[in-house]
PDB file with SEQRES, HELIX, SHEET and CRYST1 records, atoms N, CA, C and O in Angstrom:
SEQRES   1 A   87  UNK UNK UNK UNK UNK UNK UNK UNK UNK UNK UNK UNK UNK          
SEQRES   2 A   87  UNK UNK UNK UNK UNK UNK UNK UNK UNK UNK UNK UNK UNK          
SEQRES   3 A   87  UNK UNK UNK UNK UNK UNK UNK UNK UNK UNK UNK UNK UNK          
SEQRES   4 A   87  UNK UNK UNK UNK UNK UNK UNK UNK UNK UNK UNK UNK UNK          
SEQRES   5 A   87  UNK UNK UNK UNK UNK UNK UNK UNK UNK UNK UNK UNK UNK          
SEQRES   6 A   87  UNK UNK UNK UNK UNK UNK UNK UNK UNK UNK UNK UNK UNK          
SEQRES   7 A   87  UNK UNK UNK UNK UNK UNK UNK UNK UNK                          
HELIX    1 AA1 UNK A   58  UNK A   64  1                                   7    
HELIX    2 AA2 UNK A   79  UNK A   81  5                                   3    
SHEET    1 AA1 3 UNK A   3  UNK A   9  0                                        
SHEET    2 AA1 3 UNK A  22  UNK A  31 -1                                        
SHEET    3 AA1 3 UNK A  39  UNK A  44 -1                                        
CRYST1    1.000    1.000    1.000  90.00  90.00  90.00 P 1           1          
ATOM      1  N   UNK A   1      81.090  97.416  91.516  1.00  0.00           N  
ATOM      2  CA  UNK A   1      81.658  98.720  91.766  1.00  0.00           C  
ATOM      3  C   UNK A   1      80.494  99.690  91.947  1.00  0.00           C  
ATOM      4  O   UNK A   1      79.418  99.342  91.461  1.00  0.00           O  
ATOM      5  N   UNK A   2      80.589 101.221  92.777  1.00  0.00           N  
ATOM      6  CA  UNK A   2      79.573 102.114  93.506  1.00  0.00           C  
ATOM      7  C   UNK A   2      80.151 102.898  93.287  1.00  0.00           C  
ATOM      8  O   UNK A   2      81.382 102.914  93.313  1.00  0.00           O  
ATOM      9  N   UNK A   3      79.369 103.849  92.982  1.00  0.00           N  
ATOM     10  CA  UNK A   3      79.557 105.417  92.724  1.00  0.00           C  
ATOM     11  C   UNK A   3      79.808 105.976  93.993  1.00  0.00           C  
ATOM     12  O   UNK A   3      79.009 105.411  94.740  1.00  0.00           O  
ATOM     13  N   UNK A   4      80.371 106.648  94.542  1.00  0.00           N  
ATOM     14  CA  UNK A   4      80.740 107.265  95.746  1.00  0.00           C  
ATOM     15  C   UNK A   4      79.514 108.439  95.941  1.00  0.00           C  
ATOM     16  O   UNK A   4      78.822 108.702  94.957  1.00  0.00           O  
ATOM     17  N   UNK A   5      79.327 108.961  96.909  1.00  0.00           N  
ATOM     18  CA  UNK A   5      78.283 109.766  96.273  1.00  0.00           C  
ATOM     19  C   UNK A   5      78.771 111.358  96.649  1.00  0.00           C  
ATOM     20  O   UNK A   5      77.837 112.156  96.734  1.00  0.00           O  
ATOM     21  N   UNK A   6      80.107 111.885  96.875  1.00  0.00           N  
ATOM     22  CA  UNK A   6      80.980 112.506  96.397  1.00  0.00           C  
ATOM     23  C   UNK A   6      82.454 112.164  95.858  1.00  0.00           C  
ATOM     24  O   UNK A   6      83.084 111.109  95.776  1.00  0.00           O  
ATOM     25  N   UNK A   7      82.721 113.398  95.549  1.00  0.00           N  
ATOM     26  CA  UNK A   7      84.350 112.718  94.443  1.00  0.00           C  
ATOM     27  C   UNK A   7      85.193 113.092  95.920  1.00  0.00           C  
ATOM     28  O   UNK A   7      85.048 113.978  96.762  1.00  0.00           O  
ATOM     29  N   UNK A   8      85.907 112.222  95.802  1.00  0.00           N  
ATOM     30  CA  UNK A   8      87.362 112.866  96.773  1.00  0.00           C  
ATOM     31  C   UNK A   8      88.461 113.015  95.767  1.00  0.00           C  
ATOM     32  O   UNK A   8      88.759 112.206  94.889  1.00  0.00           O  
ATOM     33  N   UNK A   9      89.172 114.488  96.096  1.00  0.00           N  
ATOM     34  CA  UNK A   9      90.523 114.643  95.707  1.00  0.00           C  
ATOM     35  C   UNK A   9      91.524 113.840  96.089  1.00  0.00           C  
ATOM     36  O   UNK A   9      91.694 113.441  97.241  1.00  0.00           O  
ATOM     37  N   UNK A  10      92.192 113.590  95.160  1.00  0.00           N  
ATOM     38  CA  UNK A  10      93.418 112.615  95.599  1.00  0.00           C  
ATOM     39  C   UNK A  10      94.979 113.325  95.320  1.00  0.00           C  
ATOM     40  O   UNK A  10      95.168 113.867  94.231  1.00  0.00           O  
ATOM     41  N   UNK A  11      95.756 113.305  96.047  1.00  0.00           N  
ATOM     42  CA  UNK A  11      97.292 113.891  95.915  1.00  0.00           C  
ATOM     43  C   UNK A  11      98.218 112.944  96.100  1.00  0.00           C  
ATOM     44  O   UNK A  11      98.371 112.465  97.224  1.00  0.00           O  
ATOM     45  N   UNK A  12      98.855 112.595  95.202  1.00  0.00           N  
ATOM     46  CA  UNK A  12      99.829 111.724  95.051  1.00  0.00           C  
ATOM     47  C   UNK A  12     101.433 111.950  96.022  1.00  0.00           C  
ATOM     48  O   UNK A  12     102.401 112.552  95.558  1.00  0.00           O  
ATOM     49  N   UNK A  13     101.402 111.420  97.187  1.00  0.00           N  
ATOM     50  CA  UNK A  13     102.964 112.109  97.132  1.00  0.00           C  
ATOM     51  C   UNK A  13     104.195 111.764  96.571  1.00  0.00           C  
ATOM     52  O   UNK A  13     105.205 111.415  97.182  1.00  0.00           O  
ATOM     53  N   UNK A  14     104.080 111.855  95.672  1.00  0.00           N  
ATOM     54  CA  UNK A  14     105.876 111.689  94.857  1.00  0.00           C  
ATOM     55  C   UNK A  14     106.614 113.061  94.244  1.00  0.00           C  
ATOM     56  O   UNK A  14     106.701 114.169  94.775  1.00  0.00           O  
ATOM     57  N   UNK A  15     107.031 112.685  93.162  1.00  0.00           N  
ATOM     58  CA  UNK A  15     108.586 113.679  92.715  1.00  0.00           C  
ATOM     59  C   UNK A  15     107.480 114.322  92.066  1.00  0.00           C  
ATOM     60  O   UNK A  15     107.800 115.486  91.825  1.00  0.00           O  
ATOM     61  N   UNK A  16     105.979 113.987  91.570  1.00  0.00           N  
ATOM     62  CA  UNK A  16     105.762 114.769  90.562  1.00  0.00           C  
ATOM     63  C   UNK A  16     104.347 115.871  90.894  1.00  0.00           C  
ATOM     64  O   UNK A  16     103.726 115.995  91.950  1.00  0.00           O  
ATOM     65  N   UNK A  17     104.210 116.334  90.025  1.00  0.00           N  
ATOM     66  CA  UNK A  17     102.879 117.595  90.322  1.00  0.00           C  
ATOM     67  C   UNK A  17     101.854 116.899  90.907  1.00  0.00           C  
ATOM     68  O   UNK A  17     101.927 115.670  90.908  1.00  0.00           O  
ATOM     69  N   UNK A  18     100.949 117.425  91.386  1.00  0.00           N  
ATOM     70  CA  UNK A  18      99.939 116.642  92.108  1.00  0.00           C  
ATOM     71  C   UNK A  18      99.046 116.805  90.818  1.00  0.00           C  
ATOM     72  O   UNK A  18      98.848 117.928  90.354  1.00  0.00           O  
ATOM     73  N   UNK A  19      98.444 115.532  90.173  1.00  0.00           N  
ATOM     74  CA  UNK A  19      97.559 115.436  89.346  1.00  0.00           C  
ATOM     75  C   UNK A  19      96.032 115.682  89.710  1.00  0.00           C  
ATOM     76  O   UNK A  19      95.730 115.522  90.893  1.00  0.00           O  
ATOM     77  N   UNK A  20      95.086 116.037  88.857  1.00  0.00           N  
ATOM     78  CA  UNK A  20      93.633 116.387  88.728  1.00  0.00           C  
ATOM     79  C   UNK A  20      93.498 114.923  89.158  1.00  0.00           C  
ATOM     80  O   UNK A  20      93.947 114.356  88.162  1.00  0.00           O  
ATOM     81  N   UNK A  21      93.330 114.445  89.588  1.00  0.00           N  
ATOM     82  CA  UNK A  21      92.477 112.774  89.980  1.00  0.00           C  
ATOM     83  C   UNK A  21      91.745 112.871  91.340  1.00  0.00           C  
ATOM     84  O   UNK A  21      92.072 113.391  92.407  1.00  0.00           O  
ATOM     85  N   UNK A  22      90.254 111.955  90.803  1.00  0.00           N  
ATOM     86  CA  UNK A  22      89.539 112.049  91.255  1.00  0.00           C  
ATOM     87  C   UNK A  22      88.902 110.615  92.109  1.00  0.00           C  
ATOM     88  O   UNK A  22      88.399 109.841  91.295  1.00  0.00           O  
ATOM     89  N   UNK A  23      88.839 110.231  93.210  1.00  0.00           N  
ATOM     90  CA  UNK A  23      88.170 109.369  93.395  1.00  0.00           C  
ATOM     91  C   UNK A  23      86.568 109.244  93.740  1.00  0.00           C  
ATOM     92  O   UNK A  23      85.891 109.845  94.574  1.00  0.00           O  
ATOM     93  N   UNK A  24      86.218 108.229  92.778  1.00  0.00           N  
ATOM     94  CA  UNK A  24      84.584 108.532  92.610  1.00  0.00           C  
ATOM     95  C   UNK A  24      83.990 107.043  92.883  1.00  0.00           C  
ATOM     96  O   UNK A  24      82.779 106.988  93.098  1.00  0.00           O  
ATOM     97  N   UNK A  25      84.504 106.202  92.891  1.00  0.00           N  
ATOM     98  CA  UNK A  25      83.844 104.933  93.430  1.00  0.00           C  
ATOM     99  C   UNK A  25      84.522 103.937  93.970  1.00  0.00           C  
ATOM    100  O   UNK A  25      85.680 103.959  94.386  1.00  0.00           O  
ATOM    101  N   UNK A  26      83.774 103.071  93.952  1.00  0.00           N  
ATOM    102  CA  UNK A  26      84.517 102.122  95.313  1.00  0.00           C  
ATOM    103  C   UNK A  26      84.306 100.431  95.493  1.00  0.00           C  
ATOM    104  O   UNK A  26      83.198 100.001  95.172  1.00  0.00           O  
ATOM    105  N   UNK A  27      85.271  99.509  95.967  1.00  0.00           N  
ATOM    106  CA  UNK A  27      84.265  98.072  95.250  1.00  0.00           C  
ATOM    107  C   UNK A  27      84.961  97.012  96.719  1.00  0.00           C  
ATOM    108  O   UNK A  27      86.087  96.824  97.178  1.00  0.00           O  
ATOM    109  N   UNK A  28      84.047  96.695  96.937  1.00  0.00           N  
ATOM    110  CA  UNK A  28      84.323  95.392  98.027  1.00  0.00           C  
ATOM    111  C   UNK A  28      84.960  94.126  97.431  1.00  0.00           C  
ATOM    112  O   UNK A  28      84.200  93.371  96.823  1.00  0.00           O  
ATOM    113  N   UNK A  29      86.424  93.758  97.541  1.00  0.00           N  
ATOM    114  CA  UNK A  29      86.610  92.748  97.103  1.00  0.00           C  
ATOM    115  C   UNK A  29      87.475  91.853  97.749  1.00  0.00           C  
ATOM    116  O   UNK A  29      88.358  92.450  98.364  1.00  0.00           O  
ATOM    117  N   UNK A  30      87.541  90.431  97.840  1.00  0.00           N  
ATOM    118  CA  UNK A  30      88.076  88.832  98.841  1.00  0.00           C  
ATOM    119  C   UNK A  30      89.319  89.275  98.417  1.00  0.00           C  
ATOM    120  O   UNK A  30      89.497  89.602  97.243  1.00  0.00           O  
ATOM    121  N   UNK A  31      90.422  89.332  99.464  1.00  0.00           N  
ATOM    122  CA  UNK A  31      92.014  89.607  98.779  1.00  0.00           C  
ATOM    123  C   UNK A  31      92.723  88.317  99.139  1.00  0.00           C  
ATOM    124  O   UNK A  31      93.040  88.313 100.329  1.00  0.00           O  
ATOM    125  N   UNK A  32      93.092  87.145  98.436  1.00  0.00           N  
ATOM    126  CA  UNK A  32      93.696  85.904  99.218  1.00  0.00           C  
ATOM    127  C   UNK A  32      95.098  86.234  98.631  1.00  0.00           C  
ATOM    128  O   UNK A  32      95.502  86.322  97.472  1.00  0.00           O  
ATOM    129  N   UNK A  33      95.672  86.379  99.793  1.00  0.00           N  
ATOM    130  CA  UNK A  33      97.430  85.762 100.172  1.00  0.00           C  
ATOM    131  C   UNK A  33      98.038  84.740 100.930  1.00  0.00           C  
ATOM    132  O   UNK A  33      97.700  84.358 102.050  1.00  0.00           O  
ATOM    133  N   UNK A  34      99.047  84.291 100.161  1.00  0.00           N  
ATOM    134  CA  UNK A  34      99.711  83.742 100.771  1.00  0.00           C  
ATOM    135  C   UNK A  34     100.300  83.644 102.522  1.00  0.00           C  
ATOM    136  O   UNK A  34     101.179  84.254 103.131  1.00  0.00           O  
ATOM    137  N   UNK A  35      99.494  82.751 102.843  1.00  0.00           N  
ATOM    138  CA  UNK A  35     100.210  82.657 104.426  1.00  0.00           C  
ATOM    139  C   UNK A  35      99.341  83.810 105.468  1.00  0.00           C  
ATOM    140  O   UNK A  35      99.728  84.164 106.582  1.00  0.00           O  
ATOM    141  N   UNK A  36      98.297  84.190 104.890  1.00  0.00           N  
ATOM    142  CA  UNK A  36      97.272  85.125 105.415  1.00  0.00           C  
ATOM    143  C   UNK A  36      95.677  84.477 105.160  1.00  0.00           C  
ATOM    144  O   UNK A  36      95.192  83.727 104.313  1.00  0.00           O  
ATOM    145  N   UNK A  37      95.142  85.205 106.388  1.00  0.00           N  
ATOM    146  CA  UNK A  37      93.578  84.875 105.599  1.00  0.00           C  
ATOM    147  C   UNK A  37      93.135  86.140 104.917  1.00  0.00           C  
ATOM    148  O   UNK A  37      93.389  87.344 104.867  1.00  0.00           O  
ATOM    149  N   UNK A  38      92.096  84.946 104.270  1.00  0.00           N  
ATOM    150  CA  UNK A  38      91.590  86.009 103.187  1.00  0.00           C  
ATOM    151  C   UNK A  38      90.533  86.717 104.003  1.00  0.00           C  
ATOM    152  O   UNK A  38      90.008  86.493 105.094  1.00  0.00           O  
ATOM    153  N   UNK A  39      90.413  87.626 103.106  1.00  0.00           N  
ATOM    154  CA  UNK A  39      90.055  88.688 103.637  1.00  0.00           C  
ATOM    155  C   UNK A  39      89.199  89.689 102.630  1.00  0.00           C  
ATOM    156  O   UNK A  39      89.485  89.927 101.456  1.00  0.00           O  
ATOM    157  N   UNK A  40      87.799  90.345 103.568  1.00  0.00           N  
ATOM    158  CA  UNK A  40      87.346  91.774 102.235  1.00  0.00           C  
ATOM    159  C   UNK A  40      87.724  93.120 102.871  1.00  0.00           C  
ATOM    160  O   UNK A  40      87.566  93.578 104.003  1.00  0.00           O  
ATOM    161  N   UNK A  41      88.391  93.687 101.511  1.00  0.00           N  
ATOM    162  CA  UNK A  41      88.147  95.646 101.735  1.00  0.00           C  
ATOM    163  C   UNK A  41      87.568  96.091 101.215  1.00  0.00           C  
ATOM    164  O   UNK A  41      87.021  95.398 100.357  1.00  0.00           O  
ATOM    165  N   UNK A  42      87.226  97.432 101.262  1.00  0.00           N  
ATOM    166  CA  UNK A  42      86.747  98.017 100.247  1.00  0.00           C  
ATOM    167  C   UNK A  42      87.296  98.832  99.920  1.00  0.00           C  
ATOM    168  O   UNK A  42      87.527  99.723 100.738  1.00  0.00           O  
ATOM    169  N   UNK A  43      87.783  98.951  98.578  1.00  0.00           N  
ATOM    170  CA  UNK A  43      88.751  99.347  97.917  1.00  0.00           C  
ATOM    171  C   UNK A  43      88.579 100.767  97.427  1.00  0.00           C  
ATOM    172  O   UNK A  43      87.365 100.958  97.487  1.00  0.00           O  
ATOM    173  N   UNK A  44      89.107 101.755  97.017  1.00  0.00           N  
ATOM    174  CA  UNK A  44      88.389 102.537  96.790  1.00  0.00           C  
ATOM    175  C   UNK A  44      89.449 103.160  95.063  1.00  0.00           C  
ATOM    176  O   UNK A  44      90.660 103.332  95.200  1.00  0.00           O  
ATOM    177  N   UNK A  45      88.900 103.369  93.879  1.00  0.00           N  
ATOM    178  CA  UNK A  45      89.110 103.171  92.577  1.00  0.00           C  
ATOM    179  C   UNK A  45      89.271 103.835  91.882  1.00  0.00           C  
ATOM    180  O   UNK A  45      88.202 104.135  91.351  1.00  0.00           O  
ATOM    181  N   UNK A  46      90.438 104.569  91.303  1.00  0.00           N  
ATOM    182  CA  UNK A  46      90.874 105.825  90.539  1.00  0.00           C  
ATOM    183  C   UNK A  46      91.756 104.778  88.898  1.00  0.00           C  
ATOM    184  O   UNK A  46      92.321 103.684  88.883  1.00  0.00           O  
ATOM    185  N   UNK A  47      91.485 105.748  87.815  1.00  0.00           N  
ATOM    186  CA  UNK A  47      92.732 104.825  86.922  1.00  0.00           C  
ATOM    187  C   UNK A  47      94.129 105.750  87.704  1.00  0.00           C  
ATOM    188  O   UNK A  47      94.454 106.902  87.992  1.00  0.00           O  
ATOM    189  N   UNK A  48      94.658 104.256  87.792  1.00  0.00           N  
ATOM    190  CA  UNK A  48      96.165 105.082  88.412  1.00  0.00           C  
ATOM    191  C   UNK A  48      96.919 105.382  87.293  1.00  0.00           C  
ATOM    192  O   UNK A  48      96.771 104.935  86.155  1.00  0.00           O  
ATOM    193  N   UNK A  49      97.857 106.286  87.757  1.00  0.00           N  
ATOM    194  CA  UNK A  49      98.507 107.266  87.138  1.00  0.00           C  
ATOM    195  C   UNK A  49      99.882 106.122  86.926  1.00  0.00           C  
ATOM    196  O   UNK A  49     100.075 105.134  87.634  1.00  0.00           O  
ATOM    197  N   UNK A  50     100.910 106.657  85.524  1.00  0.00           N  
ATOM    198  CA  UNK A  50     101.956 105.907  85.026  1.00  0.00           C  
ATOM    199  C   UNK A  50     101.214 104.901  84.572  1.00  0.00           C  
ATOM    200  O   UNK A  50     101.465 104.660  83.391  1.00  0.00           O  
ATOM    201  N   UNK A  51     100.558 104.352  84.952  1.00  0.00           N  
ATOM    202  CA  UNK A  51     100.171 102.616  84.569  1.00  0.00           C  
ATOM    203  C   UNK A  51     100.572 101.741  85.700  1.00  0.00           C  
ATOM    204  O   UNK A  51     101.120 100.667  85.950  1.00  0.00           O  
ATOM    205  N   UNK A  52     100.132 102.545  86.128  1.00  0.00           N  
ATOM    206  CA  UNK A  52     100.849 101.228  88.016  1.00  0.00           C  
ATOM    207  C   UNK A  52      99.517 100.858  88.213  1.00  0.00           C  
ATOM    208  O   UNK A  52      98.546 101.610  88.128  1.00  0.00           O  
ATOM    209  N   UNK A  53      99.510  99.227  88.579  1.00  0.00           N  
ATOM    210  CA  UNK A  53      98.672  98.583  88.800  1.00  0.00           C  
ATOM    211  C   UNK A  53      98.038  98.870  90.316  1.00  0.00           C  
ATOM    212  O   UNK A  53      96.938  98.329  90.418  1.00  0.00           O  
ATOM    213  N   UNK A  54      98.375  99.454  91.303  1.00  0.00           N  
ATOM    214  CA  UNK A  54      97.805  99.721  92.409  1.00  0.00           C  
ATOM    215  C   UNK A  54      98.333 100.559  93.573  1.00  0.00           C  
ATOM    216  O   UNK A  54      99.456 100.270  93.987  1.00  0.00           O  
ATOM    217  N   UNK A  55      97.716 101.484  94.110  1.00  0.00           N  
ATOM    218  CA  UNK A  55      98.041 102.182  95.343  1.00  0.00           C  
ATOM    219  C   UNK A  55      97.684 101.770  96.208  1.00  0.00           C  
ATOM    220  O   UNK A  55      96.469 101.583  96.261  1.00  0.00           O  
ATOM    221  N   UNK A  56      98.311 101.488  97.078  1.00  0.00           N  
ATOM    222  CA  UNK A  56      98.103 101.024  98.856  1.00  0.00           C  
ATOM    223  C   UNK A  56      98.099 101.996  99.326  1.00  0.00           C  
ATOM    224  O   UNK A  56      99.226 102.485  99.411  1.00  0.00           O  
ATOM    225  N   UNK A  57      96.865 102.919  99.935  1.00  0.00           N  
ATOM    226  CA  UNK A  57      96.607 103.967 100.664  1.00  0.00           C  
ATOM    227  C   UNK A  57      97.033 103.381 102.148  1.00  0.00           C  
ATOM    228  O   UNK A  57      97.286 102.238 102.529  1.00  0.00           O  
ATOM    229  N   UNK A  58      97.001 104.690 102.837  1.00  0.00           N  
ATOM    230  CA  UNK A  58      97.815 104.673 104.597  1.00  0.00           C  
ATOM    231  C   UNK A  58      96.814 103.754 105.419  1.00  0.00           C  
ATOM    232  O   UNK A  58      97.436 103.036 106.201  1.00  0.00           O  
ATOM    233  N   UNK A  59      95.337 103.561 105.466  1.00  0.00           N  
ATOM    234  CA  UNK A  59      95.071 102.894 105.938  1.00  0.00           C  
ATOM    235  C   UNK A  59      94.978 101.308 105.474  1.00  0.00           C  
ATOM    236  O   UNK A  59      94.211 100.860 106.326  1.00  0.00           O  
ATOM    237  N   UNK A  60      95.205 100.593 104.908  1.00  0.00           N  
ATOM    238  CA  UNK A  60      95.656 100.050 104.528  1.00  0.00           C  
ATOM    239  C   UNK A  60      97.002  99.345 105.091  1.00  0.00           C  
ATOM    240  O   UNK A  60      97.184  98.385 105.840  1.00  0.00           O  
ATOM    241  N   UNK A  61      97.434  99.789 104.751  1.00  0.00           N  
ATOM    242  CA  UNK A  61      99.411  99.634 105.200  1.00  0.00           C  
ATOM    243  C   UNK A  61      98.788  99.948 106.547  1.00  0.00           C  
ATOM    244  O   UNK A  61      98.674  98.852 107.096  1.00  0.00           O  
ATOM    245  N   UNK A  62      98.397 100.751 107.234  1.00  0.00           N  
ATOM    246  CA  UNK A  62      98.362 101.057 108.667  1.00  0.00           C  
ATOM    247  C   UNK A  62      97.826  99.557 108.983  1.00  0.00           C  
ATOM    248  O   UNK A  62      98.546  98.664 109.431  1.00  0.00           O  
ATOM    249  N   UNK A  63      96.398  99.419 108.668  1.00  0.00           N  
ATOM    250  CA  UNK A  63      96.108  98.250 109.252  1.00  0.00           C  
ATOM    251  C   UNK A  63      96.840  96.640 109.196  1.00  0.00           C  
ATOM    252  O   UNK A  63      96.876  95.863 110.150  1.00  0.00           O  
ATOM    253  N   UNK A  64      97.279  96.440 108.107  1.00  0.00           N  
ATOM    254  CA  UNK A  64      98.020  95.365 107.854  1.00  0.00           C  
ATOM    255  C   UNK A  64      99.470  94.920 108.062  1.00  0.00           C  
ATOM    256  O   UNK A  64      99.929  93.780 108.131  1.00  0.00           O  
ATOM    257  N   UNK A  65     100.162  96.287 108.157  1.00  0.00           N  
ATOM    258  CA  UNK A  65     100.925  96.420 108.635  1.00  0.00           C  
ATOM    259  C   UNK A  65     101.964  94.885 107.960  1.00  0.00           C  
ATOM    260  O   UNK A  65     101.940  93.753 108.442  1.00  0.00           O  
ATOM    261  N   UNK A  66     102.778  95.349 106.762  1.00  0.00           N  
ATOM    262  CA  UNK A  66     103.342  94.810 105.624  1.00  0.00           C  
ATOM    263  C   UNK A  66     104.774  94.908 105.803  1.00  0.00           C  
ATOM    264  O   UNK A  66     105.266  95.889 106.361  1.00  0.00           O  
ATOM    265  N   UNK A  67     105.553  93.840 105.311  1.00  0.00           N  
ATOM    266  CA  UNK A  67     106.881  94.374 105.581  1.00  0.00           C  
ATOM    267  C   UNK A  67     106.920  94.397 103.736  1.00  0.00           C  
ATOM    268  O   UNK A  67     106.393  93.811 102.791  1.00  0.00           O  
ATOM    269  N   UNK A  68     108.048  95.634 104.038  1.00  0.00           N  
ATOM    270  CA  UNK A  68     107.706  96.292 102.325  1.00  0.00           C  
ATOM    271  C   UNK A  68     109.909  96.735 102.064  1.00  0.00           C  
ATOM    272  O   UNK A  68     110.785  97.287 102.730  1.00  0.00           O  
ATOM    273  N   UNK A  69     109.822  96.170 100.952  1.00  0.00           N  
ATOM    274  CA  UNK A  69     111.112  96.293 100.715  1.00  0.00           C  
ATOM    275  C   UNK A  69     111.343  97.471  99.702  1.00  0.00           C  
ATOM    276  O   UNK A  69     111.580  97.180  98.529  1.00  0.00           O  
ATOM    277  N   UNK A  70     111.279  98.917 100.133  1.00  0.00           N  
ATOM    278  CA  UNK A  70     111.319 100.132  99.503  1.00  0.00           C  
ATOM    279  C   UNK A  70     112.082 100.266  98.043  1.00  0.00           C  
ATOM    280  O   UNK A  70     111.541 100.684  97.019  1.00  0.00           O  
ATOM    281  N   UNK A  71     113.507  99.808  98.165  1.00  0.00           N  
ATOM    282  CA  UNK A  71     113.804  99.358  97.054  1.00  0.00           C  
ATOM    283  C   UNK A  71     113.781  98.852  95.810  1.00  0.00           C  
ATOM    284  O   UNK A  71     114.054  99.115  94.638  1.00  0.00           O  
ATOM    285  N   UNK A  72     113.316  97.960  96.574  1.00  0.00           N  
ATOM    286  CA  UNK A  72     112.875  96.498  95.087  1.00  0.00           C  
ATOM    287  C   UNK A  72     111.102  96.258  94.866  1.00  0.00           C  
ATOM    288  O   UNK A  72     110.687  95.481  94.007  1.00  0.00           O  
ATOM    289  N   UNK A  73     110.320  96.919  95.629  1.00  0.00           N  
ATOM    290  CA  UNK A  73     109.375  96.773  95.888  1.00  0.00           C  
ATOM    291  C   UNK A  73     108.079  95.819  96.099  1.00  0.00           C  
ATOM    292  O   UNK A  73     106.904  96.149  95.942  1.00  0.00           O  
ATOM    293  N   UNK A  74     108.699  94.273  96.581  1.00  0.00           N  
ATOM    294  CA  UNK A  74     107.772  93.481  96.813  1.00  0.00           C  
ATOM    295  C   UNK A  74     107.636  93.774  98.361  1.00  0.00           C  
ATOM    296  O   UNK A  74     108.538  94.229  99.064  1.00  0.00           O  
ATOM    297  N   UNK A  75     106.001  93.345  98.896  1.00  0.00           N  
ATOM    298  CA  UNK A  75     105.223  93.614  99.701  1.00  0.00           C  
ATOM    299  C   UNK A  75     104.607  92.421 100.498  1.00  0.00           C  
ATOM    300  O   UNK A  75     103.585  91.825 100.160  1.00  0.00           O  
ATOM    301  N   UNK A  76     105.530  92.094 101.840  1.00  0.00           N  
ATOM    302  CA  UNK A  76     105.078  90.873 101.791  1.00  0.00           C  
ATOM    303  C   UNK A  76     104.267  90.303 103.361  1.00  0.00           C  
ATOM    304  O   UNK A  76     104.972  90.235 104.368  1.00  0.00           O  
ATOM    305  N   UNK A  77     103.160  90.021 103.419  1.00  0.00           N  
ATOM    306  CA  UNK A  77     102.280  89.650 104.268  1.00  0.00           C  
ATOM    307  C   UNK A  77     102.818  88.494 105.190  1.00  0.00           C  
ATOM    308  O   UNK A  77     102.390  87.382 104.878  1.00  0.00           O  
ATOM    309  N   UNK A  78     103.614  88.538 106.193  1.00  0.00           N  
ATOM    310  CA  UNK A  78     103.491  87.260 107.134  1.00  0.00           C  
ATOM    311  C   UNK A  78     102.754  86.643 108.211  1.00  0.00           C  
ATOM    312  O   UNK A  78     101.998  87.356 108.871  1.00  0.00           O  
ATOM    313  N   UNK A  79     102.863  85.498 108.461  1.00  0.00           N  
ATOM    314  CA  UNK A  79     102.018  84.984 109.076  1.00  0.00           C  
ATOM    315  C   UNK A  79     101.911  85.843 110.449  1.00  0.00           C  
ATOM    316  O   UNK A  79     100.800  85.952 110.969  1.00  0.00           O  
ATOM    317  N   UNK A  80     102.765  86.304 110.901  1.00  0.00           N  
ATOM    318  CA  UNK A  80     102.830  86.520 112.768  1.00  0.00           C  
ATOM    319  C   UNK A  80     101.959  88.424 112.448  1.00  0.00           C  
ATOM    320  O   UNK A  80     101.645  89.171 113.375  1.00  0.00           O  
ATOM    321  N   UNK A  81     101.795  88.712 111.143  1.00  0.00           N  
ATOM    322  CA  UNK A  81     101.008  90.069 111.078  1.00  0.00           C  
ATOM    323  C   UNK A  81      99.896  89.571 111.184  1.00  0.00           C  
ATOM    324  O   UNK A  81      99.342  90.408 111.896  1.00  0.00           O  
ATOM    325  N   UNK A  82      98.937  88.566 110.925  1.00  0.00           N  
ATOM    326  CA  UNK A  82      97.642  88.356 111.112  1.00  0.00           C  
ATOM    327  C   UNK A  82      97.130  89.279 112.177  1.00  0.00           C  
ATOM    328  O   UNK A  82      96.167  90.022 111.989  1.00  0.00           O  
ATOM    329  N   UNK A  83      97.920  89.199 113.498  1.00  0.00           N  
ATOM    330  CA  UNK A  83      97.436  90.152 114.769  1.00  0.00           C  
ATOM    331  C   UNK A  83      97.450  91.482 114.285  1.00  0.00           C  
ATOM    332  O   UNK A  83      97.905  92.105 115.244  1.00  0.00           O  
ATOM    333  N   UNK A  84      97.277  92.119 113.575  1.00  0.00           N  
ATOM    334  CA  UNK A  84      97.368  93.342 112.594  1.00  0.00           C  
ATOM    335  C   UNK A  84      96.058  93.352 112.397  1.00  0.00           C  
ATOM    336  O   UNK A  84      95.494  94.350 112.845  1.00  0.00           O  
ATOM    337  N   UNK A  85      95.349  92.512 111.836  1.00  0.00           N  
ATOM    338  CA  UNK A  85      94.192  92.531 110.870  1.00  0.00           C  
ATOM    339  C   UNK A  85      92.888  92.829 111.584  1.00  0.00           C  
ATOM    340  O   UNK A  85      92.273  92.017 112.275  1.00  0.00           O  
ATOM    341  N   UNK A  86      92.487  94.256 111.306  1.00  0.00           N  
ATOM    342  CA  UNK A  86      91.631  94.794 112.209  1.00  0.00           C  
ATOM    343  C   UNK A  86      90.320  94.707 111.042  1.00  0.00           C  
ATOM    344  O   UNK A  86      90.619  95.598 110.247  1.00  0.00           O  
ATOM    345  N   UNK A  87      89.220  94.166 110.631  1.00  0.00           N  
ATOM    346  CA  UNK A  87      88.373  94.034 109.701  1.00  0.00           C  
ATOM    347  C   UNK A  87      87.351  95.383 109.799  1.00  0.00           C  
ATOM    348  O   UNK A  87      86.422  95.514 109.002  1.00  0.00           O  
TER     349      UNK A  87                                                      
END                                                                             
């Protein structure tokens, strides 16, 4: 993990106030899924808020382009998105 070498503000969009959070560093890491190749991003690293294990920022989702079940919330990578995967 790298220190960013400024902080970026971060704004959450949901139901709630936009919190003081700060993003300040950042970490390259192999993401293997199912029925995808693996792959590195670089991630970029705030403690998230509630206790949720992870935010998928827009680029992200832009690039990979996920079919995402809003509801129930699993997130799921198929094979025919590979043509998505812009490194």
């Amino acid at each position: 993990m790298s220190e960013l070498p400024e902080k970026i503000p971060l704004i959450i969009l949901d139901s709630s106030e936009p919190p003081s959070l700060f993003v300040t560093h950042h970490t390259e890491y192999m993401v293997e899924l199912p029925s995808f190749p693996s792959f590195e991003w670089d991630f970029l690293v705030i403690d998230t808020p509630k206790g949720e294990d992870l935010i998928l920022g827009f680029d992200f989702v832009k690039n990979f382009n996920p079919s995402i079940d809003w509801k129930k919330g699993p997130i799921t990578f198929n094979a025919d998105q590979k043509d998505y995967y812009d490194p």
